[in-house]
N, C-alpha and C positions, 0 to 999 in steps of 0.2 A: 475543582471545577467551579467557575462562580455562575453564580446563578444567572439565567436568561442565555445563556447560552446555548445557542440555536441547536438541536440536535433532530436528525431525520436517520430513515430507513431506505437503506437501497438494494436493488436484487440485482445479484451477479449473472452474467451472461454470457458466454462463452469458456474456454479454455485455456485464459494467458495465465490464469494466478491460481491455474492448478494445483501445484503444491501446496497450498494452503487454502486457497476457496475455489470452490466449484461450481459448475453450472446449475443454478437454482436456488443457491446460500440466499440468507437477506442477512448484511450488516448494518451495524449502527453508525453512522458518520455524526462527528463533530464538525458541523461548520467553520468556517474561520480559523480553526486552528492551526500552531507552528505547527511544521512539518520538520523533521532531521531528516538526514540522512538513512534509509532502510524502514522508513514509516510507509505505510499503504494508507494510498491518497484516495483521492476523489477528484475527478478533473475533466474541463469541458475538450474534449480532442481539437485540437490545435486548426488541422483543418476543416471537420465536420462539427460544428460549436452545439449542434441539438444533440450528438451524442454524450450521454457521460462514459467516462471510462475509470476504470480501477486498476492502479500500477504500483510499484512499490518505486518509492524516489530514491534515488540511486545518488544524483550525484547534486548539489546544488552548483548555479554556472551564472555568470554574470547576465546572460537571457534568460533563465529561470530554470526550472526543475528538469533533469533527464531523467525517466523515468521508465521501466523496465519491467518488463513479465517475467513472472516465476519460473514461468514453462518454457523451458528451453526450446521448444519446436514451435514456439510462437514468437514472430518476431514483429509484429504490427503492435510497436511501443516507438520510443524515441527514436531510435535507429533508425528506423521510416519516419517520421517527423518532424524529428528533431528536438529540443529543449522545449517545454511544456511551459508557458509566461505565466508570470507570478498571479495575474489578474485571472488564468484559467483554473486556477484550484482553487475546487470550492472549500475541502478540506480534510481529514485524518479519519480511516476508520477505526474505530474501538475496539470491536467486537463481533464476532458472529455472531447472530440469533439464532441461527437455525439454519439447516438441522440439528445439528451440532455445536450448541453452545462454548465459546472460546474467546478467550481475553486474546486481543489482537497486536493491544499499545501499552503495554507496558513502561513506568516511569524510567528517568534516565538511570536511578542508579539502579532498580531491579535491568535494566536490558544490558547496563556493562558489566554484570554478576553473570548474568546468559551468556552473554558472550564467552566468557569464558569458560564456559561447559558446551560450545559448539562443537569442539573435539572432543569427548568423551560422551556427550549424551544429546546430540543432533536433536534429537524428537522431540525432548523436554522444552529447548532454547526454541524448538521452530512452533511447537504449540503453546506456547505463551507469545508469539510473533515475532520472535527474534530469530531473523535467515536474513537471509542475503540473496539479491540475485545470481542467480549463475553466474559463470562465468563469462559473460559476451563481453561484447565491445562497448566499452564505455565513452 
């Protein structure tokens, strides 16, 4: 990471990223940073812009990020939305602080090593941040 690189603390709020954070967690977000495909972002909601919201970006699209909740019974992400513009991500979270301390973003070749243990060891790949959203509609 080079230095000066903006980094802040944000507190989750509701139930869409259940699966891995909950209502009350504080993570660490990197500003400005790339985002891939399956990263959990940071980003101003498309139609209500004072909110922030926490999703996992799902697909990258020529109008910018779709981005999706972990929690299958949540469905106020893109689907309702739509593609989330490159200007509304602030950017990438790290890590959980708390309660529960948990590396979130792992680099690219530790997350295609996880990957390949999402069939044999789910829990290992999904607590080091490597999952996937459900299956919805992309």
């Amino acid at each position: 990471m080079r230095y000066g690189t903006p980094l802040g603390v944000a507190d989750i709020a509701g139930p869409s990223m259940r699966r891995l954070l909950s209502d009350g967690d504080r993570v660490l977000v990197r500003y400005g940073a790339p985002l891939r495909p399956g990263a959990i972002a940071l980003f101003r909601h498309p139609l209500q812009q004072d909110l922030l919201v926490v999703k996992r970006a799902a697909v990258r699209r020529p109008d910018g990020w779709w981005m999706l909740s972990d929690n299958p019974l949540v469905r106020t992400d893109s689907r309702e939305y739509g593609a989330v513009p490159d200007e509304l991500v602030l950017g990438r979270v790290l890590l959980r602080l708390a309660p529960r301390p948990a590396w979130l973003a792992p680099g690219r070749r530790v997350e295609r090593a996880l990957r390949g243990l999402r069939g044999r060891a789910p829990w290992f790949a999904e607590r080091l941040g490597v999952s996937v959203p459900f299956d919805g509609e992309l």
